[in-house]
TITOR-193240 format. One line per 3 residues: number of its first residue (from 1); for each residue y, x, z of C-alpha. Coordinates in steps of 0.1 Angstrom, whole numbers, plus 5000, padded with zeros to 4 digits. Layout:
BEGIN
NUM = Y,X,Z | ...
***
This chain:
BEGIN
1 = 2853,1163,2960 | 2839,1172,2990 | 2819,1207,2999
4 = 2785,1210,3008 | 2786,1243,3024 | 2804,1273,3025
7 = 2785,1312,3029 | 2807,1339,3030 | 2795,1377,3025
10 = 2815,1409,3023 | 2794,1438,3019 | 2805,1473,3007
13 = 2811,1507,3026 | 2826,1507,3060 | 2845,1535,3074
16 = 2823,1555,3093 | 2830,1592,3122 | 2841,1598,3152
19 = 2872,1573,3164 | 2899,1600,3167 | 2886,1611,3128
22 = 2889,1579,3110 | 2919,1570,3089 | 2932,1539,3107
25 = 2943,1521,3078 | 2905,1521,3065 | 2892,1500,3095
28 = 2922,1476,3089 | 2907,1472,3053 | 2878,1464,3066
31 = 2888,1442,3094 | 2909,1422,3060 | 2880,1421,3042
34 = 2852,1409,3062 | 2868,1391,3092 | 2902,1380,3077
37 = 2883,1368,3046 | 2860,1348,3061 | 2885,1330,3084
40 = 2907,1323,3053 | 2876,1308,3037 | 2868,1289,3069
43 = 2905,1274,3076 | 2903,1260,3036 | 2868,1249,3032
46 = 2853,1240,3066 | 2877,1212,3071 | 2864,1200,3034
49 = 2830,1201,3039 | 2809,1167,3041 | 2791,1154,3073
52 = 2760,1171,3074 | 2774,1202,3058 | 2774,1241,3071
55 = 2790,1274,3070 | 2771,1304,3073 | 2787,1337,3077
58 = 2771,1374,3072 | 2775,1399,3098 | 2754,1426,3113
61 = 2736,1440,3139 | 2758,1468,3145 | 2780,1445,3171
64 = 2750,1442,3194 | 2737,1473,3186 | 2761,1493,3178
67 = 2755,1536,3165 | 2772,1564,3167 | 2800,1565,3148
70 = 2797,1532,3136 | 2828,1515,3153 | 2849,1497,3126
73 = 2818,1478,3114 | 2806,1472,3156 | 2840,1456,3163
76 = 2845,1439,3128 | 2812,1420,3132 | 2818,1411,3169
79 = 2849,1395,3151 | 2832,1374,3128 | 2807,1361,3154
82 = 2831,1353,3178 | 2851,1333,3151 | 2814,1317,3146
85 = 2812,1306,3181 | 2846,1289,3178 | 2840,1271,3148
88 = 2807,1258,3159 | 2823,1242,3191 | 2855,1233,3168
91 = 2836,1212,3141 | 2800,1209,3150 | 2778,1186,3150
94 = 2793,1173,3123 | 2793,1210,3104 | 2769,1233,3114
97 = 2782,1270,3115 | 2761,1301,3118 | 2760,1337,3114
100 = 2737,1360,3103 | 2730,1390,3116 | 2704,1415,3093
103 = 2695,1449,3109 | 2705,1480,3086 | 2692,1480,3053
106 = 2683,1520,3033 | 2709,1508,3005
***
């Protein structure tokens, strides 16, 4: 049957220091997680989804406002929006896409 939306999420704990610090192959993880999952969920789903139907991916402020330190997560979510943008010219108006953005969060 047919979809009526799709909302992909990846939270958990992003690699975080100085750029020559971090271990490269955490950012990757991240970047496979967040971005790479979502776009795998988009390229099966999207295309399923009935007329009228959306996609909402979760990002993060960090892109547009990025911290110190913080550049895995920055460039990750500038990722997923940009793949948000695509897909919104790529299937809208007949699916709506969006992303989310929330501002940091005392977890």
């Amino acid at each position: 049957g047919e979809w009526d939306g799709l909302v992909f999420s990846a939270a958990g704990r992003a690699p975080h220091g100085p750029i020559d610090k971090l271990d490269t192959s955490l950012t990757k993880e991240l970047m496979d997680i967040k971005f790479w999952g979502a776009y795998h969920c988009a390229k099966h789903i999207v295309p399923k989804l009935r007329d009228g139907g959306a996609c909402v991916f979760v990002s993060g402020v960090l892109n547009r406002r990025p911290g110190i330190n913080c550049s895995p997560l920055a460039c990750t979510n500038g990722a997923l929006e940009g793949l948000t943008r695509s897909l919104a010219l790529e299937f809208g108006p007949r699916i709506r896409v969006n992303c989310m953005s929330p501002g940091i969060c005392d977890t």
